[in-house]
C-alpha positions in Angstrom: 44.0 -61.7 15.9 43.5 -60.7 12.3 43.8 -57.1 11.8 42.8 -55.3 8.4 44.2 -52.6 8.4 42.4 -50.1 5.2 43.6 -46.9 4.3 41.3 -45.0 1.9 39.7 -41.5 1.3 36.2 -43.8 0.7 34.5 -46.2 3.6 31.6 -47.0 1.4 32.2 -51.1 1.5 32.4 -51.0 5.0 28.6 -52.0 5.6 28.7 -54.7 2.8 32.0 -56.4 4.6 29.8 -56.3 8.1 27.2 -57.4 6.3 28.8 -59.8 5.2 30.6 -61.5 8.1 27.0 -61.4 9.9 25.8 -63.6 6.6 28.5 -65.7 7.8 27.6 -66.1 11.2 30.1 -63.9 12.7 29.3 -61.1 15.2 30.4 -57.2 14.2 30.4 -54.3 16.1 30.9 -51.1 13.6 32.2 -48.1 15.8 33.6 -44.4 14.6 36.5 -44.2 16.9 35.6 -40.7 17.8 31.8 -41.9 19.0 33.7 -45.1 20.6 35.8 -43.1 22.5 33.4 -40.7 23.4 31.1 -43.7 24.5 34.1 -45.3 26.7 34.5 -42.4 28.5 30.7 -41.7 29.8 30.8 -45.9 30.1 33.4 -45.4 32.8 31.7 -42.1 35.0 28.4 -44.3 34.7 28.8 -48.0 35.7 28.9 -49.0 32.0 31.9 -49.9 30.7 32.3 -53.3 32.4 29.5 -54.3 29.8 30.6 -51.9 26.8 34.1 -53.0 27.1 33.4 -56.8 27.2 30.6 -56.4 24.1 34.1 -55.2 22.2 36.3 -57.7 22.6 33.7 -60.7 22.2 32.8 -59.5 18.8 34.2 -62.0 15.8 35.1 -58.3 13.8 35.2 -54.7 15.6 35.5 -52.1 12.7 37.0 -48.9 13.5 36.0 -46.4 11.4 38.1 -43.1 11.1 41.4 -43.2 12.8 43.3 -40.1 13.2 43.7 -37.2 12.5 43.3 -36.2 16.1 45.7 -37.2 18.7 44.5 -39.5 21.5 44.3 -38.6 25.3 45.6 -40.6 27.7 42.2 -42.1 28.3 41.6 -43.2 25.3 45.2 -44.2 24.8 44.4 -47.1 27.5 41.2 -47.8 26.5 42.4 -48.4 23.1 45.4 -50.5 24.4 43.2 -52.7 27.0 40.9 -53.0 24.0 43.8 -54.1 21.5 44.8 -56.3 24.4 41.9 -58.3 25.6 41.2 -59.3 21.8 44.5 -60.8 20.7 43.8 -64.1 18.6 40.0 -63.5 19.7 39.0 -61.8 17.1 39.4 -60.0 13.9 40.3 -56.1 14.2 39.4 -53.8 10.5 41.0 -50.1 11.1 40.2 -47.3 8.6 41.8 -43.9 8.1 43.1 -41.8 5.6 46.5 -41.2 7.6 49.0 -43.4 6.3 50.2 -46.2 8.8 53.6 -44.5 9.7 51.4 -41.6 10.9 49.9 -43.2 13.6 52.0 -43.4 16.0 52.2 -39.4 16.0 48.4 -40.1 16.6 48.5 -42.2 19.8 50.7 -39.7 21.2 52.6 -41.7 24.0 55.4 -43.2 22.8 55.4 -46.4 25.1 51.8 -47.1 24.4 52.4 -46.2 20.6 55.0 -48.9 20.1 52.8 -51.4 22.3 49.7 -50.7 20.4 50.9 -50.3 16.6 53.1 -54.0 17.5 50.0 -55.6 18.4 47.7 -54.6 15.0 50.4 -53.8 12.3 52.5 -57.1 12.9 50.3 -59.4 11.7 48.1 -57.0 9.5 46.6 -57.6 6.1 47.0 -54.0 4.3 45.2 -52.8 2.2 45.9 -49.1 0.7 43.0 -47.8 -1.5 44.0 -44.6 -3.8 41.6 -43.4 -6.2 38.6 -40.6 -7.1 36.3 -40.2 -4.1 33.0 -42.5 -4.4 31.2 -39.7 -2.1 29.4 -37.3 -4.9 27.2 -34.1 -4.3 23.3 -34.4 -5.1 23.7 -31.4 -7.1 25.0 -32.6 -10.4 26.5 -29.3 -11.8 28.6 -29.2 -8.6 32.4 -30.2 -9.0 33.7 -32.5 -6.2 37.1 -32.0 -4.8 38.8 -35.1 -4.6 42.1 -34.0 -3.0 44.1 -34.0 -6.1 45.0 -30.3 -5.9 46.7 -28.1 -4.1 
């Protein structure tokens, strides 16, 4: 498994590096981890997850959009574990947050599953760490855009 692990203030690219991996015959499933995780958990009270969970580990590239800042629940600490899992050397794995890396394990909570999770995406990661203005701009041109740089 391939993880890319991306940690930047700006997601913009991350439709143009789906796109691209479709171009290239792959199959991507593009998920905010808060929507994911709100979808796992109706998937499992309604019959669904058998099929949600096995459309997310057959993908060539699952992109996880938005990781942290909010700590996981033991639900979603398993699904994300069984999900991590069930795709080792099956597929590729592209994680986005604006928490640094040694901030996540504070964010899975549980340190057991912490240390089981992180081993399986961080050891064999690509990093990337993207620092720079923010790319999002208001339509109002007069308007000054906060990029974090303050206080």
């Amino acid at each position: 498994m391939r993880v890319l692990l991306r940690i930047s203030s700006e997601e913009q690219d991350l439709p143009g590096l789906g796109q691209r991996a479709c171009r290239d015959n792959r199959t991507v499933i593009y998920q905010r981890l808060p929507r994911l995780f709100a979808d796992l958990e109706l998937a499992h009270g309604d019959g669904r997850f058998p099929r949600l969970f096995r459309s997310l580990v057959k993908a060539d590239l699952l992109i996880l959009d938005d990781w942290g800042p909010d700590r996981l629940t033991a639900g979603q600490r398993r699904d994300l574990m069984e999900i991590v899992e069930d795709r080792h050397d099956r597929g590729s794995i592209l994680i986005t947050s604006q928490l640094p890396v040694a901030a996540w394990h504070d964010v899975i909570g549980e340190p057991t599953f912490a240390d089981a999770i992180l081993d399986r995406l961080v050891h064999n990661a690509h990093r990337l760490e993207l620092d720079g203005p923010s790319l999002r701009r208001s339509s109002d041109p007069t308007e000054i855009v906060d990029e974090g740089h303050g206080a």
